[in-house]
N, C-alpha and C positions, 0 to 999 in steps of 0.2 A: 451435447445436450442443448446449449443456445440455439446453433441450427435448426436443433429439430423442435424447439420451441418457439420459434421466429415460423417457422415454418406451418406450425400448428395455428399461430394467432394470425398469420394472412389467412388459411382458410378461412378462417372465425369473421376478420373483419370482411372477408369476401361475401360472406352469406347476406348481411345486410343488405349488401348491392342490387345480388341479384336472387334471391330468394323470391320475392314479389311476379318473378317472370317465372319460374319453374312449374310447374302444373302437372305432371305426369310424373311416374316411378322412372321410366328408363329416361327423361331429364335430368330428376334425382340422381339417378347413380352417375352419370356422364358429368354433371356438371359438383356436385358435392363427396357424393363416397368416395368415387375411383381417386381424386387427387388425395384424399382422408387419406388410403392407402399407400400410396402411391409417397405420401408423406412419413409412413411410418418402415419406409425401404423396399417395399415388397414391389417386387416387376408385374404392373398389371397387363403389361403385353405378352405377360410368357406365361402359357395354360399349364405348363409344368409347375408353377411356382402358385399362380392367380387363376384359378380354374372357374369360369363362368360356366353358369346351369349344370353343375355339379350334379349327378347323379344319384340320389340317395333311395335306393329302393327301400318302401314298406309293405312288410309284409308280402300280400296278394299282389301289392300293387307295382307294378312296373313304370320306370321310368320318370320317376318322383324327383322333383330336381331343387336341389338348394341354389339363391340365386348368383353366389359366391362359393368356393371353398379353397384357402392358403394351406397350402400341399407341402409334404417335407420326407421326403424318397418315396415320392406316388402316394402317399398315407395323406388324408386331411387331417388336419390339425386344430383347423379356426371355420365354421364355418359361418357364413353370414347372409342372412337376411334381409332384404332391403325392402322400404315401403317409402309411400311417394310424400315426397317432403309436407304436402296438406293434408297428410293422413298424421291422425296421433298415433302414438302407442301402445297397444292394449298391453295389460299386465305382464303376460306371458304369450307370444304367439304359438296357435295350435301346429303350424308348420313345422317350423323350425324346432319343437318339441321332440315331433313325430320323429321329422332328421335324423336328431340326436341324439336319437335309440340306437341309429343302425348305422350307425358309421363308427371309426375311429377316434373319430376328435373328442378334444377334453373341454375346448371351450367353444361357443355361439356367441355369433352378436347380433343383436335386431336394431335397426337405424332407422332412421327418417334422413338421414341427410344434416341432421339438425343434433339430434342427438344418439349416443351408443350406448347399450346397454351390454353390456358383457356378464355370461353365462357359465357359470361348470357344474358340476355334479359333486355338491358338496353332501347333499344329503342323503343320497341314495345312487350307489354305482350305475355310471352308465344309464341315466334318468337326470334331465337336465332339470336344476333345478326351479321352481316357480319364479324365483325374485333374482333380481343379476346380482353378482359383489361386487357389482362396479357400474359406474354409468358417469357420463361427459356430457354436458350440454355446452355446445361449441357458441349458442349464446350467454352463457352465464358463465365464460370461459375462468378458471381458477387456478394458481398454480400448482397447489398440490395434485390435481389431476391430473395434469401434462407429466408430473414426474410418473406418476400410476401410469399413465397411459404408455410412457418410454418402455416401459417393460417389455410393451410388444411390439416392440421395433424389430425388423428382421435379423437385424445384427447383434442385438441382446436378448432375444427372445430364449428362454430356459424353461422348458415346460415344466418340469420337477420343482422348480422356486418357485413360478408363477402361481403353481398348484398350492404349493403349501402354505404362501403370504395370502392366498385369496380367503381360506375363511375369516382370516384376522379381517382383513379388509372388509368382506361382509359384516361380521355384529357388529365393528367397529364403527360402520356410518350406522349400520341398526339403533346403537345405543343413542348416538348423537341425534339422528331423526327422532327417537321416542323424549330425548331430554328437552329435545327443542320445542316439541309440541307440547309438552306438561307447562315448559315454562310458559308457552304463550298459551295455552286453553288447556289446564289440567284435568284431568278424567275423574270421574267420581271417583274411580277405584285408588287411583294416584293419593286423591285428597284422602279417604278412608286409612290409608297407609301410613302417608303424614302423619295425620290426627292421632292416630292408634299409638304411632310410636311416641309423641308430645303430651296430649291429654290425656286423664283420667276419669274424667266425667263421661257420659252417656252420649254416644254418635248418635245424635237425631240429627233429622235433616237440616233443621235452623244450624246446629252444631257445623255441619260440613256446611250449610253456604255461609258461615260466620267465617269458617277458614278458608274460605278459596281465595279472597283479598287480600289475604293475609299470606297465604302460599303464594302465590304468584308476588308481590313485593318481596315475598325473602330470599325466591331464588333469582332477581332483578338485583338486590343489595349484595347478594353474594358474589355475583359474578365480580359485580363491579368491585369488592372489596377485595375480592385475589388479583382482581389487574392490577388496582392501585396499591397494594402491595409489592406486587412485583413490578412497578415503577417505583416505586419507593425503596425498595431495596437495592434494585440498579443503581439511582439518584445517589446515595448514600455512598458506594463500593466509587462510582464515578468520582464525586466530590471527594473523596479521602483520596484517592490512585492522585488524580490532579493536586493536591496540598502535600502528600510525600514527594510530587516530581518536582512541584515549586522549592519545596523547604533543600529537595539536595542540590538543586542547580545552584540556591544560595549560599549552600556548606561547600560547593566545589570552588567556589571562587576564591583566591589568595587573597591575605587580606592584604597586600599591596597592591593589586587591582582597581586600577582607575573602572569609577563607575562613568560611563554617557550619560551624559544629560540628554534623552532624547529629543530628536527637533522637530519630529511629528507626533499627534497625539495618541495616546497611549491607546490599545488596543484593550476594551472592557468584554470579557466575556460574562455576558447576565446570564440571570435565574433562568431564565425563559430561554435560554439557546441550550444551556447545559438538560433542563428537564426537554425540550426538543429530542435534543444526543440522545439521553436517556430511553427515551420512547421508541425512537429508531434502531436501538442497540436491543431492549429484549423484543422487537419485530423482527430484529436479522436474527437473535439468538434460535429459530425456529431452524433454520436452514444451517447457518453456521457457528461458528462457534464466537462467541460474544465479543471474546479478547481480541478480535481480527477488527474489529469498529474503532475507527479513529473518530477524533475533529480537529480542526484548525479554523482559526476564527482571523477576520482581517476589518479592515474597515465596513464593507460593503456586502459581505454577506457572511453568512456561519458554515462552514461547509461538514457536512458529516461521512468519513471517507473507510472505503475499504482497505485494509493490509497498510494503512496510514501513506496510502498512495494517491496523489493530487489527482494522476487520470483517473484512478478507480473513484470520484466520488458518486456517491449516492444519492444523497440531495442536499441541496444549498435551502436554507433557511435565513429568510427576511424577520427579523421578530421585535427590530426596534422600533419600527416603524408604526406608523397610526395602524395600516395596513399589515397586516402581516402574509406571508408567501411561504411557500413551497416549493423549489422547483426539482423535477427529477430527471436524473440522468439516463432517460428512455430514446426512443425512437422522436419520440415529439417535443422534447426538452421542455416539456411545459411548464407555466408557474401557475400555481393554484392558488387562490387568496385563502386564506382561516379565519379563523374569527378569533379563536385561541389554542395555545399549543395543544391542546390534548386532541382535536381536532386533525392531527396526524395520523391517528391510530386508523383510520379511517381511509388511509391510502395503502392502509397493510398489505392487499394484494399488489400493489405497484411499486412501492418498495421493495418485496420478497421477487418482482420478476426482473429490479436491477440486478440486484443479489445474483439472481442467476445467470443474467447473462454476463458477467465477471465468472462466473463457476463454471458455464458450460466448455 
């Protein structure tokens, strides 16, 4: 899984480079799709496996050709679409619709080169449907997508799973796209909903633009009140685990036991490295499992580590300092200044893609 997410993020930073030079569809596919593929296992040199200008007859019409189709004992399976990386992507294309009547395949994808939009027939057999349950944009690169997208790697590709996680997958971004838009520009209808179910008084209009202000601040205080919740309940479960491990290390000592007088200064772990931990602990909790988050604290930096292993750490945190820092254990070992620790939450997706390259 690292490989082929290493592998997905050079594409990604590739596009920046050379995007700006590409101007045609078969540049597009030559220089962005085919390695896309080519990334996710599939032999683009074997017309057995990677079938270009695919055949898809319609109807009357003879000789109708998909501009990809991923083949699996001569049957297509995936078929794909390509338009040229300056071209946007209309809703649905009428092509690859038409295709998807008359073939085999369960799933379509339409590209730019830029981004993928993947297709099944969730609504109506054998009728591709209008909206994809899935879609990657290789510039707004995220990781829960690379995990979506490993599905369709040739070497785990399961068409019977794929089929049946994809409607969850569908309403699942559906819901999240509609929650997302209420919170930033709520709909009259939205608001009327609210209002109906809170007030009693008569919905006239003053009545709903009274509560639009007021809706949109509640679900801004809400979000933020179950994060900080569940930082707070971290902070808590951390801070106690750390005082039961102090209190036994001090009941395990005999009481004839010479204490050291230490001869370097003691090592202080503060508020602000532990709430750090904290905030980095329920970000990995998304991926793994929590109790796998170490730290270990030294003079010079705070370190917050996987499986309480020194190579595995995650990120080192500067936070005594005037300046406070970040640094992660990526490709670029960078240090990022903060301003203050909540300010972490913020690196969520670069966090969650150390995480997995320790996982892959």
């Amino acid at each position: 899984m690292e490989q082929f997410a290493d592998q997905i993020k050079i594409i990604a930073k590739r596009i920046e480079k050379i995007k700006g030079n590409i101007s045609t569809e078969e540049s597009t596919k030559t220089s962005l799709i085919l390695p896309f593929f080519q990334a996710l296992g599939y032999d683009i040199f074997d017309p057995s496996e990677f079938t270009p200008e695919f055949i898809a007859d319609v109807g009357i019409k003879k000789g109708e050709k998909v501009d990809y189709a991923i083949m699996n004992d001569g049957q297509p399976v995936i078929l794909i679409e390509a338009k040229s990386v300056a071209e946007k992507l209309s809703k649905h294309d009428s092509q690859l619709f038409r295709y998807f009547g008359t073939t085999a395949a369960k799933f379509a994808i339409l590209t730019n080169g830029l981004i993928y939009r993947f297709y099944t027939d969730l609504e109506e057999q054998n009728k591709m449907d209008s909206a994809p349950f899935f879609e990657i944009n290789l510039e707004d690169l995220k990781e829960p997508h690379i995990v979506e997208l490993a599905k369709f790697r040739k070497d785990s590709f399961d068409l019977e799973k794929i089929f049946t996680t994809a409607s969850d997958l569908k309403y699942l971004n559906k819901v999240k796209s509609f929650l997302y838009e209420q919170w930033e520009n709520p709909t009259e209808d939205f608001i009327k909903y609210i209002v109906g179910a809170i007030y009693d008084g008569m919905k006239t209009k003053n009545t709903l633009e009274k509560f639009e202000p007021i809706i949109k601040k509640s679900f801004s205080q809400f979000i933020n009140e179950q994060v900080n919740e569940k930082l707070s309940k971290a902070l808590k479960s951390t801070t106690a685990t750390d005082q039961a491990s102090q209190e036994a290390a001090v009941t395990a000592l005999p009481d004839h036991s010479p204490i050291d007088t230490p001869t370097e200064p003691l090592i202080i772990t503060t508020e602000d490295e532990i709430q750090g931990y904290t905030v980095v602990k329920v970000i990995a909790s998304e991926v793994i499992d929590a109790d796998r988050v170490f730290y270990r604290d030294n003079q010079s930096y705070f370190n917050v580590l996987l499986d309480d292993n020194i190579r595995k750490w995650i990120v080192r945190l500067e936070l005594d300092r005037a300046k406070k820092t970040i640094s992660f254990n990526d490709e670029d070992k960078a240090k990022v200044q903060i301003e203050k620790v909540t300010d972490v939450l913020k690196y969520r997706d670069r966090i969650l893609n150390v995480i997995q390259k320790f996982e892959g």
